[in-house]
C-alpha positions in Angstrom: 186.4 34.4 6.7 186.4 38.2 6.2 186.5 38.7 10.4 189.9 36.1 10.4 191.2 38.2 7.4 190.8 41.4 9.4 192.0 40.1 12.6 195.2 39.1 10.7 196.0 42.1 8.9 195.4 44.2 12.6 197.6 41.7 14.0 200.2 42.6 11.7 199.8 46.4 11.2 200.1 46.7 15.2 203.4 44.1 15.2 204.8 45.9 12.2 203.9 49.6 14.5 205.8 47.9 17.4 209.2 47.5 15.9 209.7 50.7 14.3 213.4 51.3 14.3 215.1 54.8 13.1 218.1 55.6 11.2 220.1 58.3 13.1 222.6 60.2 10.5 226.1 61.8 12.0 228.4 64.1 9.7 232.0 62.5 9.9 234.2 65.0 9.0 237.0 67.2 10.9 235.9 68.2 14.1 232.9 65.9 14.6 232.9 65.1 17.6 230.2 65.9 20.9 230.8 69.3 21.5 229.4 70.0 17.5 226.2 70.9 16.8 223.3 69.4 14.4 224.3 66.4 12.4 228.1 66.2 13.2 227.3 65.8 17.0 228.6 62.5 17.8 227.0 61.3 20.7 224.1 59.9 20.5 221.4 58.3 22.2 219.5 55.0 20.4 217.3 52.0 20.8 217.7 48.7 20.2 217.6 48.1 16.3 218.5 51.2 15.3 220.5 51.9 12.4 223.8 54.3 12.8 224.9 55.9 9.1 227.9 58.0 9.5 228.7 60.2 5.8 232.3 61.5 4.9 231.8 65.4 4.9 234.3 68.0 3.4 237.5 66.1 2.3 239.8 64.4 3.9 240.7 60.2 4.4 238.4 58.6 7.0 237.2 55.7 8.8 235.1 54.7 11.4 236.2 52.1 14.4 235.6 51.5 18.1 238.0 53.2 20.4 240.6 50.0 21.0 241.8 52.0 23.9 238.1 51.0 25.3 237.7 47.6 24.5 236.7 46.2 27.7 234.0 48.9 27.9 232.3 49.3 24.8 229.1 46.9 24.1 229.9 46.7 20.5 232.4 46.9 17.9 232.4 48.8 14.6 235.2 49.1 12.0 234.6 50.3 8.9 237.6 49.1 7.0 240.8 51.0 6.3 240.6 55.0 5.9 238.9 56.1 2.6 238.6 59.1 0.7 235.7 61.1 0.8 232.8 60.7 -0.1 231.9 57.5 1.7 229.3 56.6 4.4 229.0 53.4 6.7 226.4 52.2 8.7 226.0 50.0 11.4 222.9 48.4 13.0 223.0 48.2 17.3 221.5 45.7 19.1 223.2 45.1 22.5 222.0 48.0 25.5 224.7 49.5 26.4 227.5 52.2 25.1 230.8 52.2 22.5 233.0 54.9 21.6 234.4 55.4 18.5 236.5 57.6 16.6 238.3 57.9 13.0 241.7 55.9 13.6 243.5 59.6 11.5 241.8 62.0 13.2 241.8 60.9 16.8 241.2 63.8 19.0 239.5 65.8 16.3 236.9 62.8 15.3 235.0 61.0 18.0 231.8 60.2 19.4 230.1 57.8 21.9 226.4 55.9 20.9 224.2 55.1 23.6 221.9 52.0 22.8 218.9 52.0 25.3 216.0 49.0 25.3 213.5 49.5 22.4 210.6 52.4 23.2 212.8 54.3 25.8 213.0 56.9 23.2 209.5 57.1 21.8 207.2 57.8 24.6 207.3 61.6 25.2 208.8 62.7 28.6 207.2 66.0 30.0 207.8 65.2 33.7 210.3 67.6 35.1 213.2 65.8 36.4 214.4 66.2 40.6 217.9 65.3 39.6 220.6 64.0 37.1 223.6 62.3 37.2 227.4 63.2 36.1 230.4 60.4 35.1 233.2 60.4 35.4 233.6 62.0 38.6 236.3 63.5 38.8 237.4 63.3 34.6 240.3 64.3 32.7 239.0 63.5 29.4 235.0 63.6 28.9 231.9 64.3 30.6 228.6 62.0 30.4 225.2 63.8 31.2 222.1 61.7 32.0 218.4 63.2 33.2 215.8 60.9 33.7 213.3 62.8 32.1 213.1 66.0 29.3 210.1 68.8 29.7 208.4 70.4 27.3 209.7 73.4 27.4 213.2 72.4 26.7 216.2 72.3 29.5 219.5 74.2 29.5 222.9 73.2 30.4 225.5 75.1 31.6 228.8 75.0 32.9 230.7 77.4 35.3 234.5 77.4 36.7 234.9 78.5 40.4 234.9 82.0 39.5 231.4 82.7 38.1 232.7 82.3 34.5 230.8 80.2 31.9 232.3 78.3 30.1 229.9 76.1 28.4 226.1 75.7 27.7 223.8 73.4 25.4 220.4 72.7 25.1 219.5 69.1 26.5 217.3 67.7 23.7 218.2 64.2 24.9 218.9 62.2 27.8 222.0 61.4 28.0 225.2 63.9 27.0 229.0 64.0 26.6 230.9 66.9 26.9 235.1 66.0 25.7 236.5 68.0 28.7 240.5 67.2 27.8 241.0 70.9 27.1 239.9 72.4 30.2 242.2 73.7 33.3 242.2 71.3 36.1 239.8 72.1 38.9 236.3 72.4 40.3 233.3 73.5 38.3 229.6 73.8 38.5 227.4 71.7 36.2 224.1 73.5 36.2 220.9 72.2 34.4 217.7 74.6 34.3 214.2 75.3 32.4 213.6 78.3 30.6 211.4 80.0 33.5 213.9 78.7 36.3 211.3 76.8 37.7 213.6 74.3 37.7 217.3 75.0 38.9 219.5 71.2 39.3 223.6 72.1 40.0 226.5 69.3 40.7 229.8 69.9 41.2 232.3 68.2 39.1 236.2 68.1 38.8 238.7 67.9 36.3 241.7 66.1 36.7 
């Protein structure tokens, strides 16, 4: 009786261990959006189950809803309600693998974000292999950039971004695996999109154009 009691509660613990889900927390305020840094960056990448919890920052009349311009895209769709006041927060659970951009339906081009929902445990198993290459779309772009890299290294990777004269014009730190840069600013033309590690051991470079 006591082995059958053990066997059930390991059963259990190790099925309870295998559906761990996270809650990922965005700032929604002015100027969130995926150029930001730390909490009001608004790209992100999930897994399957997670839990999305976006909280009204600063002041202002806010809401959160899928992009209707990208309808036939996005995987999902999220609407908060009509704008409120702050403070407020939604959240919103993903389960469909795939992608949906969003934005606040006041603050269009100031408030924006894309979440990328990838199969449960892509994100949990360290990556320390260093990547031989990494992909770029839309190619060319007028409005936004996507990243992705197959795999992160433990020492961290840089992004940067340089116009045709040598010039940077814009650098991150890759602490995930896929990006979005809003590019709707930027002059028309060619660029370099360069990602490298710390010691330069590693040196990857695309070229990408802006409509």
């Amino acid at each position: 009786m006591m082995r059958t009691l053990q066997f059930f509660l390991c059963l259990i613990l190790s099925l309870s261990l295998s559906a761990q889900v996270e809650t990922v927390t965005i700032d929604w305020g002015v100027n969130s959006n995926p150029t930001a840094t730390g909490d009001f960056n608004t790209s992100r990448t999930i897994e399957v189950g997670d839990t999305v919890v976006w909280t009204w920052i600063g002041s202002g009349t806010h809401n959160v809803q899928s992009n209707p311009d990208r309808v036939a895209t996005n995987t999902e769709s999220i609407n908060s309600g009509v704008p409120v006041l702050t403070p407020n927060s939604f959240s919103y659970t993903f389960n469909t693998i795939g992608s949906t951009e969003y934005e606040c339906a006041l603050n269009r081009a100031l408030m924006f974000g894309t979440i990328t929902v990838v199969p449960e445990g892509s994100l949990s198993t360290p990556q320390f292999e260093a990547p031989s290459k990494f992909s770029i779309f839309p190619n060319p772009s007028s409005d936004v950039l996507n990243i992705n890299i197959p795999t992160l290294t433990d020492g961290g990777l840089e992004l940067e971004i340089f116009d045709v004269l040598g010039k940077k014009i814009y650098s991150q730190q890759l602490g995930e695996l896929s990006s979005s840069i809003n590019v709707a600013k930027w002059n028309s033309g060619l660029y370099l999109v360069r990602i490298s590690s710390p010691d330069q051991d590693i040196t990857l470079t695309k070229r990408f154009v802006k409509l």
